[in-house]
Kinemage of the C-alpha trace (Angstrom):
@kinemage 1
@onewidth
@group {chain A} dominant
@subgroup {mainchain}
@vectorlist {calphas} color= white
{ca unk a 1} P 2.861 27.194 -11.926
{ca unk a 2} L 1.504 27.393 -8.468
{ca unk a 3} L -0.537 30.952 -9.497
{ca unk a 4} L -1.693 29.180 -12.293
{ca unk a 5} L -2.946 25.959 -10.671
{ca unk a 6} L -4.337 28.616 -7.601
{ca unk a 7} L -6.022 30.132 -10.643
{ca unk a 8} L -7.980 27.098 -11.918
{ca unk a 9} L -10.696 27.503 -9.027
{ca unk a 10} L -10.630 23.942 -8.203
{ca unk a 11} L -12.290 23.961 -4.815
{ca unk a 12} L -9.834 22.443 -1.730
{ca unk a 13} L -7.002 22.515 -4.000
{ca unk a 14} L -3.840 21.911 -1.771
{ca unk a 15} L -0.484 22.146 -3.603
{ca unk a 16} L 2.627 20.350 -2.496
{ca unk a 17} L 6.100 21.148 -4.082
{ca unk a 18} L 8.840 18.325 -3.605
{ca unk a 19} L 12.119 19.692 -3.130
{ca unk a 20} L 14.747 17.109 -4.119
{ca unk a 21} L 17.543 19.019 -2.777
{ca unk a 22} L 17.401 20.988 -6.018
{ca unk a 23} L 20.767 23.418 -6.564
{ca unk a 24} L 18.797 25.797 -8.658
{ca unk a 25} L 16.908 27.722 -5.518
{ca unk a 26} L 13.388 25.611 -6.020
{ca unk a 27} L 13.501 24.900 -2.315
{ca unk a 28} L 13.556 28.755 -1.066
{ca unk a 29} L 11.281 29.479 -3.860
{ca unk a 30} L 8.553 27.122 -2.794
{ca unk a 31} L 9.283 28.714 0.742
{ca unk a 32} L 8.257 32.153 0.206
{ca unk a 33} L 4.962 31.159 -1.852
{ca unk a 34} L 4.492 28.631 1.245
{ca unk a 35} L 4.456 31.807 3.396
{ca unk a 36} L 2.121 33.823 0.839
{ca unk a 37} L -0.405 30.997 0.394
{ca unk a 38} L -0.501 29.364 4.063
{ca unk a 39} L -2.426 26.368 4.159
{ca unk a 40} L -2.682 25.886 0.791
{ca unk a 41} L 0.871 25.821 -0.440
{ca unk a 42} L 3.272 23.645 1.358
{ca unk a 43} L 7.113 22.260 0.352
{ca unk a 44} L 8.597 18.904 1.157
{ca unk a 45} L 12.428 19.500 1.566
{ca unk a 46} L 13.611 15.704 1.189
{ca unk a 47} L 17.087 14.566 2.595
{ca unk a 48} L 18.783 11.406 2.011
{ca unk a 49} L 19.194 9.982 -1.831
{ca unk a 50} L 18.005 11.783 -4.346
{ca unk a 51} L 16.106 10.532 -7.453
{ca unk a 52} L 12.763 11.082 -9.147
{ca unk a 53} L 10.995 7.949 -7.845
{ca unk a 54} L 11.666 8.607 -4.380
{ca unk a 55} L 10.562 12.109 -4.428
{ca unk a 56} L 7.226 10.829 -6.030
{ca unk a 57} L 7.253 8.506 -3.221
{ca unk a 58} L 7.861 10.963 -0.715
{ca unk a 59} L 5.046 13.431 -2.020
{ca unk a 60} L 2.682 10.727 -2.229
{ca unk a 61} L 2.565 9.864 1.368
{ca unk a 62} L 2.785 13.376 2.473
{ca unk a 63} L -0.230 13.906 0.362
{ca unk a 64} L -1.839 10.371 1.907
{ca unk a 65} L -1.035 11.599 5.091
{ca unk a 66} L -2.875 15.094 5.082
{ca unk a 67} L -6.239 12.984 3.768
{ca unk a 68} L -6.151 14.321 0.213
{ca unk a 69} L -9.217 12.177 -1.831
{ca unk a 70} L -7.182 12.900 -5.235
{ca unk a 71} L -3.868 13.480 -6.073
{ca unk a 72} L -2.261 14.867 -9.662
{ca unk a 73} L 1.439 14.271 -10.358
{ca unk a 74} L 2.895 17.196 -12.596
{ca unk a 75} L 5.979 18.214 -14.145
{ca unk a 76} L 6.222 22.307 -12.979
{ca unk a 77} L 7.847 22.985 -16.065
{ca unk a 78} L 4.865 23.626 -18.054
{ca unk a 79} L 5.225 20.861 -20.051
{ca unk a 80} L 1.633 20.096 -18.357
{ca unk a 81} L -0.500 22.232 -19.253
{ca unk a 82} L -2.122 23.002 -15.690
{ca unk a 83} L -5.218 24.430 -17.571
{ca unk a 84} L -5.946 20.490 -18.135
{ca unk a 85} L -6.050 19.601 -14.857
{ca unk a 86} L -9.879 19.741 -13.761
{ca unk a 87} L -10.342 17.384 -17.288
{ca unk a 88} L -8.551 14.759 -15.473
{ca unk a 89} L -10.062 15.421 -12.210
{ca unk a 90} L -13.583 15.081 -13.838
{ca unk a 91} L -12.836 11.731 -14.471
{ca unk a 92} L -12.215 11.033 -11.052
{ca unk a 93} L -15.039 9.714 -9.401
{ca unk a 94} L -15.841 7.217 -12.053
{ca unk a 95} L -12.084 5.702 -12.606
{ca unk a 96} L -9.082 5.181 -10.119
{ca unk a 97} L -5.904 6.493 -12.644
{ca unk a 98} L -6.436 8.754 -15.100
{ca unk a 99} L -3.385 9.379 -17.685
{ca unk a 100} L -2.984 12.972 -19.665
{ca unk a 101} L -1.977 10.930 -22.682
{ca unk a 102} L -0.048 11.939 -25.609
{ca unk a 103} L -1.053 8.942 -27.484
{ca unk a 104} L -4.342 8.180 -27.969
{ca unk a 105} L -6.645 9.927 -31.034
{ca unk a 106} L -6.209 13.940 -29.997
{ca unk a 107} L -2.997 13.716 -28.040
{ca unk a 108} L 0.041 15.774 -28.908
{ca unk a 109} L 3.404 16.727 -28.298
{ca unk a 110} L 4.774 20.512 -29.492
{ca unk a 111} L 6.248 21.150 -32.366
{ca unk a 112} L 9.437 22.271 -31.051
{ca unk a 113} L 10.004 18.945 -30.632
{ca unk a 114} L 12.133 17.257 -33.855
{ca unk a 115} L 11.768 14.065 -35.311
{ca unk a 116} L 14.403 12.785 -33.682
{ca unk a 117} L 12.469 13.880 -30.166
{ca unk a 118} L 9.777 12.544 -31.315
{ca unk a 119} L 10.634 8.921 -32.141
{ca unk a 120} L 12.967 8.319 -29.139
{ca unk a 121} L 9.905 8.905 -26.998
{ca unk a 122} L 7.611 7.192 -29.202
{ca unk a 123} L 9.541 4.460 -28.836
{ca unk a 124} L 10.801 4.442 -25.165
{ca unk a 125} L 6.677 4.046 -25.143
{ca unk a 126} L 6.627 1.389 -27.449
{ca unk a 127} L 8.850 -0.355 -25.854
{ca unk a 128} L 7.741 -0.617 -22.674
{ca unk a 129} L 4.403 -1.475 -23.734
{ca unk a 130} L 5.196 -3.950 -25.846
{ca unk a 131} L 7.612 -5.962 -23.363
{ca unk a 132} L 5.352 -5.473 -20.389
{ca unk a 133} L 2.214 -6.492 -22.323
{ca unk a 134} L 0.034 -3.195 -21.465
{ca unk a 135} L -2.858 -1.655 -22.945
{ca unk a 136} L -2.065 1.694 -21.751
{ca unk a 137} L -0.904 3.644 -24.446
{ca unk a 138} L 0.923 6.558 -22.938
{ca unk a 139} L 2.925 4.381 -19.869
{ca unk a 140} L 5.604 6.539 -20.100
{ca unk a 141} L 4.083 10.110 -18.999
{ca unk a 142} L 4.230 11.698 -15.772
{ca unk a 143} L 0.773 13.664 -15.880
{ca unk a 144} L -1.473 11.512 -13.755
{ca unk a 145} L -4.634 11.637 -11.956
{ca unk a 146} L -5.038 9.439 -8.886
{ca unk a 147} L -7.591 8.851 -6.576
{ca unk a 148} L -6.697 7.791 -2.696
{ca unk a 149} L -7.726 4.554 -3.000
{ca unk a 150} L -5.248 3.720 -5.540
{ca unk a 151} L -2.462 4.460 -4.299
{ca unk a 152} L -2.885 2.501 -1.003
{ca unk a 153} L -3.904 0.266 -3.268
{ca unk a 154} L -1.101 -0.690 -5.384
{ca unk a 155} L 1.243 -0.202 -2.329
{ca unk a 156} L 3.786 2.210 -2.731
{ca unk a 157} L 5.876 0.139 -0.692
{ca unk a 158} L 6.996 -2.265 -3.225
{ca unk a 159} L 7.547 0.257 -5.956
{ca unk a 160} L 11.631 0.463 -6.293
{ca unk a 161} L 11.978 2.186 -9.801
{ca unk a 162} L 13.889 5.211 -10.153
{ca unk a 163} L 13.859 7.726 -12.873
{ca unk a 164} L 11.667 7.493 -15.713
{ca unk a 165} L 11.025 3.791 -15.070
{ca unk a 166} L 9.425 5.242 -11.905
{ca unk a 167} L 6.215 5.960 -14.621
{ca unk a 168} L 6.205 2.582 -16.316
{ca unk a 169} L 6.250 0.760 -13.156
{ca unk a 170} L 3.494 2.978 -11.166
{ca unk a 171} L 1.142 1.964 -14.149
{ca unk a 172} L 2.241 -1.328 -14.781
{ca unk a 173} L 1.257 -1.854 -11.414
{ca unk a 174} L -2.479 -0.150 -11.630
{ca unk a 175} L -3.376 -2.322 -14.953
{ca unk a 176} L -2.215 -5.481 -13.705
{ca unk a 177} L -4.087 -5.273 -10.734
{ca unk a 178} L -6.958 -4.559 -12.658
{ca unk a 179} L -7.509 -0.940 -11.367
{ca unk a 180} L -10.179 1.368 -13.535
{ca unk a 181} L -7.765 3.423 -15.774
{ca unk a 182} L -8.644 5.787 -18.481
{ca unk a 183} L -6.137 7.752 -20.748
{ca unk a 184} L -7.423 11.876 -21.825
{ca unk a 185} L -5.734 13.673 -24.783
{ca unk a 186} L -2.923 16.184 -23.705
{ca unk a 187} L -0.840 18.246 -25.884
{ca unk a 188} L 2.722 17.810 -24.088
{ca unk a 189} L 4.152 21.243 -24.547
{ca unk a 190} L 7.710 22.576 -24.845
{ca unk a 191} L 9.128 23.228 -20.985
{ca unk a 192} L 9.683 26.816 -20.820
{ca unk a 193} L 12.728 26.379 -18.422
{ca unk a 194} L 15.037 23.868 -17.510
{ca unk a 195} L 16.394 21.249 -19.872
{ca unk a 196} L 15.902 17.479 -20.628
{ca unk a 197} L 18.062 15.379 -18.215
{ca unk a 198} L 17.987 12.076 -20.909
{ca unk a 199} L 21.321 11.657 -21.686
{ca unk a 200} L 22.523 8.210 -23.291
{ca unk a 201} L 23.266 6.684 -20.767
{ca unk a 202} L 20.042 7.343 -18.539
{ca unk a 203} L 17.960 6.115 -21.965
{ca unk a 204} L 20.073 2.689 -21.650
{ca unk a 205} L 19.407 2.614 -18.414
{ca unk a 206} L 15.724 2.949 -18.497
{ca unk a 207} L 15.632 0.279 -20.826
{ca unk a 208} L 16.857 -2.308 -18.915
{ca unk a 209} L 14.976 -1.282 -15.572
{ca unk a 210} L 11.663 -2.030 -17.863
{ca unk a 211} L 13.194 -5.484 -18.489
{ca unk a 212} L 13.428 -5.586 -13.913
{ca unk a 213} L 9.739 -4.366 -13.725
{ca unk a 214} L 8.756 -7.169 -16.013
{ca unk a 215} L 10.238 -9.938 -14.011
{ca unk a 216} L 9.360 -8.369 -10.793
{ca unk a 217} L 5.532 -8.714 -11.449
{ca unk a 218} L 5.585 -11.747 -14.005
{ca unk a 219} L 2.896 -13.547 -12.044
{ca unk a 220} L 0.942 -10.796 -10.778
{ca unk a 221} L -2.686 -10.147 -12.559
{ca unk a 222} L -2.793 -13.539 -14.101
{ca unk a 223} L -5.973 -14.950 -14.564
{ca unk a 224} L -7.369 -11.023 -15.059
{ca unk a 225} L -9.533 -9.998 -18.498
C-alpha cells in the first residue's frame, strides 16, 4: 500500500501508518519502509488502550501537528482502492469532507461479497442514517477526505466513539455542523489480507453506540437548512 500510494505522484504526499500495537508485525514493517522512505514515510507506535477510534484520533493530530492541509483516512487492506485517492483530493479545495461512497449512483462493493455481506452493511448504513437523521448516504465508510480546517473544526476532542461507530460519529458531526460535504463513487473491494473483525457481538454493539451519538448531539445543528 505505501508503494502504491508513493506511486500515485501526488505532490507532498506524506504517509503516516498507525500502529495500534498490532501482533501481526505491522509495527516493524512500517519501520523498515520508514527507514527506506525518510521523510516521507513515518509510523505512530501508540501505547495505552487500544481501539480503532483512538488510533484515528491519534493519527489525526500527529498529522495536525506536522501542518498537513489535507488528510485521507484509509483502510491498508486494499479494500480502498489507493488509485482513487487524487479523485477525492480533487475535491478538496472546493468542500471540507469528502466520502469514497459506496452508495450513491456508481458506487460498489465486490462481488466476493454475498448477499448476506451485503445487506448487513446496507443496513448497519441504513440504520444509522435513518436514526441520526443524515443525508449522507455512505456514514458508515472509513475512506475519507479531509481538509485541515475540518478537523479542528469539529473538535476531535469531544469525539468518544470507538470502533465502527468511530465513522458514524466523525460525520454526524461534519453535517450537523453544517460543514461542505460531498460523497464520490468507490467500488469497495475485497481486502486481500486480513479478515473482518464484525463478530455478533461487535454488530450489537455498534448499534447501540449510534443510539449514544444521537443523544450526545440532539441539540446540536438545530436551526441549520
Amino acid at each position: 500500500m505505501v508503494e502504491a500510494l508513493l506511486g500515485l505522484g501526488i505532490p507532498d504526499l506524506s504517509i503516516l501508518v498507525v500502529d495500534d500495537a498490532s501482533p501481526d508485525g505491522t509495527g516493524e514493517i512500517a519501520d523498515r519502509l520508514a527507514a527506506g522512505y525518510p521523510g516521507r514515510v513515518s509510523v505512530l507506535h501508540r501505547a495505552g488502550p487500544r481501539g480503532l477510534g483512538w488510533a484515528y484520533l491519534a493519527g489525526f493530530r500527529q498529522a495536525l501537528a506536522e501542518g498537513a492541509e489535507a488528510i485521507v483516512q484509509m483502510d491498508c487492506d486494499f479494500s480502498h482502492n489507493p488509485a482513487d485517492v487524487p479523485r477525492l483530493l480533487a475535491h478538496i479545495p472546493d468542500y471540507d469532507l469528502v466520502i469514497g461512497s459506496r452508495y450513491i449512483p456508481g458506487g460498489s462493493t465486490a462481488e466476493e461479497w454475498g448477499p448476506h455481506r451485503k445487506l448487513l452493511s446496507w443496513w448497519a448504513n441504513f440504520y444509522a442514517r435513518t436514526l441520526l437523521g443524515l443525508r449522507i448516504r455512505d456514514v458508515t465508510g472509513g475512506f475519507r477526505a479531509w481538509k485541515r480546517e475540518t478537523l479542528e473544526g469539529i473538535g476531535l476532542d469531544r469525539i468518544h466513539s470507538q470502533g465502527y461507530v468511530f465513522q458514524v460519529e466523525t460525520a454526524c458531526l461534519c453535517e450537523r455542523l453544517g460543514y461542505r460535504i460531498l460523497e464520490v463513487p468507490i467500488r469497495f473491494e475485497e481486502r486481500r489480507k486480513g479478515h473482518s473483525k464484525m463478530s455478533l457481538r461487535v454488530q450489537v454493539e455498534a448499534a447501540l453506540r449510534v443510539w449514544e451519538v444521537g443523544w450526545r448531539y440532539r441539540d446540536l445543528g438545530k436551526g441549520r437548512g
